[in-house]
C-alpha positions in Angstrom: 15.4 6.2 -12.3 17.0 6.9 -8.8 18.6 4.1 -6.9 19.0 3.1 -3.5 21.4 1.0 -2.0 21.4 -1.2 1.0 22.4 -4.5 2.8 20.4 -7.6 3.2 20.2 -11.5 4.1 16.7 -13.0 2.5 13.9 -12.2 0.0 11.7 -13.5 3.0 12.5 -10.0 4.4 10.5 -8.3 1.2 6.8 -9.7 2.6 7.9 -7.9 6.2 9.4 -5.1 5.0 6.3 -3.5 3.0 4.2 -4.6 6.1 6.9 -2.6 8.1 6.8 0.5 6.2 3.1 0.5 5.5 2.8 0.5 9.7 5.2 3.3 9.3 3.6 5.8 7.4 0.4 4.9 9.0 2.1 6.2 12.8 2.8 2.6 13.5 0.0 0.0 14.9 -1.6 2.4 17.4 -5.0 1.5 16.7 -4.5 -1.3 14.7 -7.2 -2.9 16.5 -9.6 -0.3 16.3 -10.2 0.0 12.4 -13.9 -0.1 11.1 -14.6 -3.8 9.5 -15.7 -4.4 6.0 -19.3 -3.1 6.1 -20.3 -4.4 2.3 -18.7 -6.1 -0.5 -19.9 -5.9 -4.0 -18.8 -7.3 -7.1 -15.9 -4.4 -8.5 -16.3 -2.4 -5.3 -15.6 -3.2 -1.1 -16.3 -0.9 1.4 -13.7 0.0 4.5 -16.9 1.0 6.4 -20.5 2.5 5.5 -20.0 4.9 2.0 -16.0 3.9 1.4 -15.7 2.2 -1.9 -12.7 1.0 -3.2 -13.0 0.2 -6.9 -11.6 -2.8 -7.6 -10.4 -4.9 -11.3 -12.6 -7.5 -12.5 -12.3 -10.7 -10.6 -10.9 -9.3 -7.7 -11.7 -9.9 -4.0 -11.7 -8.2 -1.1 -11.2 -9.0 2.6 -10.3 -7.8 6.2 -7.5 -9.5 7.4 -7.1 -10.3 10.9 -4.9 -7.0 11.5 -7.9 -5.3 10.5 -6.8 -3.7 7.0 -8.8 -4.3 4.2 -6.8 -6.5 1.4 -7.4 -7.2 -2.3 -6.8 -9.3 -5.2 -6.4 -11.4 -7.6 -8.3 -15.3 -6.5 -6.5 -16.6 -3.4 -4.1 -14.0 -3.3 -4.6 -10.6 -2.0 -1.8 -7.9 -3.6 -3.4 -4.9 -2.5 -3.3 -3.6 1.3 -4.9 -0.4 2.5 -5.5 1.4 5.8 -8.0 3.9 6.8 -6.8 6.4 9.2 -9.8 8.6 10.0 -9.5 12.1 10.2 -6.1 12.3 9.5 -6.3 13.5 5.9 -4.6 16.6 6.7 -1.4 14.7 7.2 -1.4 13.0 4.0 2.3 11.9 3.4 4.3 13.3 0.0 6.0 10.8 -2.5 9.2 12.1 -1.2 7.9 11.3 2.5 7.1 8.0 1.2 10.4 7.0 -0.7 11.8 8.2 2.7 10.5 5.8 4.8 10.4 3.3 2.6 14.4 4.0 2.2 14.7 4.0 6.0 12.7 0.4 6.8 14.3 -1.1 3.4 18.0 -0.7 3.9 18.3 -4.2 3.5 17.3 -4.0 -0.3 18.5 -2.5 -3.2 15.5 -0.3 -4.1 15.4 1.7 -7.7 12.4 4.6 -7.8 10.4 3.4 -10.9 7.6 6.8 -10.5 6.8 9.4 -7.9 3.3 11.1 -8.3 1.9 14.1 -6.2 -1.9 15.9 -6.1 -3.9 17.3 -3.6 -5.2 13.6 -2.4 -3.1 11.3 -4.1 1.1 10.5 -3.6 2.3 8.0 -5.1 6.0 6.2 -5.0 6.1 2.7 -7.1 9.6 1.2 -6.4 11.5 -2.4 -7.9 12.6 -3.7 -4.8 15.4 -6.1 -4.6 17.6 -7.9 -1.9 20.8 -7.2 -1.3 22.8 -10.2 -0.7 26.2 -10.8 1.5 28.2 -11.6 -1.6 27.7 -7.9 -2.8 25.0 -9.2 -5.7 21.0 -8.6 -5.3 18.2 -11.2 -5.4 15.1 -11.3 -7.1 13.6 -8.2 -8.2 10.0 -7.7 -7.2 7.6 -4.3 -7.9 6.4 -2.1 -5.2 4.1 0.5 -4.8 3.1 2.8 -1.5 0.2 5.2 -1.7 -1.3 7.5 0.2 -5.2 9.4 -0.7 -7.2 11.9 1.1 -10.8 11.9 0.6 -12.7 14.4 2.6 -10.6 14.3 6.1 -9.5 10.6 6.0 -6.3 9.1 5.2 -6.1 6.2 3.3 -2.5 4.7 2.9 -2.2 1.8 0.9 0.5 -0.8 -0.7 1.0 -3.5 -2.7 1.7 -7.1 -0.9 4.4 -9.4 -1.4 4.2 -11.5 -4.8 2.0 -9.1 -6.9 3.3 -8.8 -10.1 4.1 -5.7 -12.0 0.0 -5.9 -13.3 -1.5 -6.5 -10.1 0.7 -3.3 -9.0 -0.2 -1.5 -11.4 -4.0 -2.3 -10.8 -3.6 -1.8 -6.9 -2.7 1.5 -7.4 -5.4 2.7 -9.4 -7.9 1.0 -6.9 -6.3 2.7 -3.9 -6.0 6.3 -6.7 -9.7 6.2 -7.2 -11.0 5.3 -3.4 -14.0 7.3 -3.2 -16.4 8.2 -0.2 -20.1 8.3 -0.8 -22.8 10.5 0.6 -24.6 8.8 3.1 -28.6 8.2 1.8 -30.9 10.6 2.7 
């Protein structure tokens, strides 16, 4: 397990920070209001737009938030977060890419690397994240996870969201591993 050391003021900062780094390794918010909605939501699966599927654990929902990334989870709480980046597949980010950024936007957390994973069109970094507080101590630990997968010539970059637990991470990145275009019907 690699660590990571920073400086930090409030746990409150966790919830921004993934949201900050996610924007990161997506090129920041250019665009952010030009994502494809939700097309169709079925039970275990939600599309990001016509043939995207996302498979997702029993008893899970899906939505589009109002930044226009599609978001899943558990009832009334959604711990997964992904964004589709069309026709940027080619620049699918490594895990050491990720853990970089994620190091850069995070410094105000203690961050230790819990797995690193790399394919052709899946990278992987799954972090416990933790703020550092002004007395030299950390806060509350929390799980993490950043992802990037390339299907076809799209980018998909997801993450987990602030208070999923170290299940629901676990289960968010499967869902974003196994993202999945179909063929369109014929």
């Amino acid at each position: 397990m690699r660590g990571f050391a920073s400086s930090a003021k409030t746990p409150r900062l966790l919830g921004l920070g993934l949201v900050v780094s996610l924007g990161v390794l997506s090129g920041g918010c250019e665009g952010c209001q030009k994502k494809t909605p939700v097309d169709d939501i079925q039970a275990g699966d939600a599309g990001l737009r016509s043939g995207v599927k996302v498979p997702l654990p029993p008893g899970w929902s899906a939505q589009v938030a109002t930044d226009g990334s599609f978001q899943a989870g558990p009832p009334g709480r959604p711990a997964l977060r992904v964004d589709l980046k069309p026709g940027q597949g080619a620049r699918m980010p490594s895990s050491e890419t990720l853990a970089d950024s994620v190091r850069q936007q995070m410094k105000q957390f203690t961050l230790s690397l819990d797995q690193e994973e790399d394919t052709l069109s899946f990278a992987l970094l799954r972090v416990t994240m933790a703020p550092s507080l002004a007395d030299g101590g950390v806060g509350p630990e929390a799980p993490a996870f950043f992802g990037a997968r390339r299907v076809g010539d799209d980018l998909f970059l997801c993450a987990s969201l602030p208070g999923a637990t170290a299940e629901e991470v676990r289960l968010a990145t499967e869902a974003c591993r196994t993202i999945q275009v179909q063929a369109a019907p014929r």
